[in-house]
C-alpha positions, 0 to 999 in steps of 0.5 A, spaced: 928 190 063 925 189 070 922 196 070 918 194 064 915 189 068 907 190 070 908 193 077 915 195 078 914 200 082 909 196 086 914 191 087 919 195 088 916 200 094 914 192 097 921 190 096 924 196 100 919 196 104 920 189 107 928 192 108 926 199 112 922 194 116 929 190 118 925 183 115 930 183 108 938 183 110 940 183 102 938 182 095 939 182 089 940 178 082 946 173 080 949 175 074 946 169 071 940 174 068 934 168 072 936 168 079 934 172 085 937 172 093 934 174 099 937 174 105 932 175 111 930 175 118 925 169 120 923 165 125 922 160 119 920 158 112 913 159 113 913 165 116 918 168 110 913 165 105 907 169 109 911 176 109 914 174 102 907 173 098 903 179 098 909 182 094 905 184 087 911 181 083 909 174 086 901 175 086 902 175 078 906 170 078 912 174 074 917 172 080 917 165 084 920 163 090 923 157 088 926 155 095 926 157 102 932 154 107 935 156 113 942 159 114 945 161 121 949 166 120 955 165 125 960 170 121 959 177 120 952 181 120 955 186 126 959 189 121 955 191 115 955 198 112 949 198 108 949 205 105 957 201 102 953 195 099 950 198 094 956 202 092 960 196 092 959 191 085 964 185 087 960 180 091 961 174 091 956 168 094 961 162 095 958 156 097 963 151 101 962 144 104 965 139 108 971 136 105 974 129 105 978 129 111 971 132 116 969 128 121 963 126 122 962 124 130 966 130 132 962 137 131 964 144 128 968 146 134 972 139 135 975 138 129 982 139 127 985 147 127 978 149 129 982 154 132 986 156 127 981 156 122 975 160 126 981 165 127 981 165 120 976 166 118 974 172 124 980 175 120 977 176 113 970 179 117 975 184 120 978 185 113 972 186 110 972 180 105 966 176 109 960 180 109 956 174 112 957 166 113 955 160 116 952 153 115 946 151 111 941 147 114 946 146 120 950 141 115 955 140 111 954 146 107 956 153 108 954 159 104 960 165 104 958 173 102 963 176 100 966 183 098 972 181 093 975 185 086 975 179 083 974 171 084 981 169 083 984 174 089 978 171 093 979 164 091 988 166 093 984 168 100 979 162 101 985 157 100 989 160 106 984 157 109 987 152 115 982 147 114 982 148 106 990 145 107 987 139 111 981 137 106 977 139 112 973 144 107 971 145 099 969 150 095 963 148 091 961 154 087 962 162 087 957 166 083 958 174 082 952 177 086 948 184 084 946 186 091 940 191 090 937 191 097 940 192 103 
């Protein structure tokens, strides 16, 4: 188990630190036993890396940071309560793109049923569905966290999506994410 680990109460004390100092947003594992997310606050890739590596974990090498990428968070964040994350267990990252029909030369905000669709999607944050959403790397994909009972009733919920009717928009993959840090 991960408090078995040389130093889990090291790492554990720089993690938590990294979350009262307002740098780590979320955190936890995926369901898949390997992987871990962090969502932080950063002026950049270098400047995550440099508040990142002191931690012991990373120091002995028993965690790596495998990938460092931008996301501008566009939906949600004014609305989490992180004393309720952690109670919760549903939550799902769903990762989006555009789909068949986007246009290109046009942006985000031109495209067909914008309106609707940003409308939509402000819907499931009041709702409680979308913690968190935005584009990764300003392109074509979109990260959603999530709060659902399960994938299918989430997925039910995304398919309502107008631009998901217009093949504006696809899902990609969802994983179940454990968030231990908020």
């Amino acid at each position: 188990s991960l408090q078995e680990q040389d130093d889990f109460q090291k790492h554990a004390d720089f993690m938590d630190n990294l979350v009262e100092e307002g740098f780590t947003m979320l955190g936890g594992p995926l369901t898949d036993g390997w992987h871990r997310i962090l969502i932080v606050k950063s002026d950049g890739k270098s400047q995550a890396m440099e508040r990142l590596l002191p931690d012991p974990w990373i120091m002995q090498d028993i965690l790596r940071i495998s990938t460092v990428v931008p996301w501008k968070i566009l939906l949600g964040g004014r609305s989490i309560n992180k004393a309720e994350i952690k109670k919760q267990e549903n939550y799902y990252l769903v990762l989006r793109q555009y789909g068949p029909s986007w246009n290109y030369d046009l942006p985000r905000n031109h495209q067909e049923k914008w309106k609707e669709h940003a409308s939509f999607m402000e819907r499931l944050v009041d709702q409680g569905l979308i913690l968190l959403g935005g584009p990764i790397r300003d392109g074509p994909k979109i990260l959603l966290i999530t709060a659902s009972g399960d994938m299918k009733a989430l997925l039910d919920k995304l398919f309502e999506d107008p631009w998901e009717k217009l093949k504006l928009i696809d899902e990609v993959d969802i994983l179940k994410w454990t968030i231990l840090l908020a």
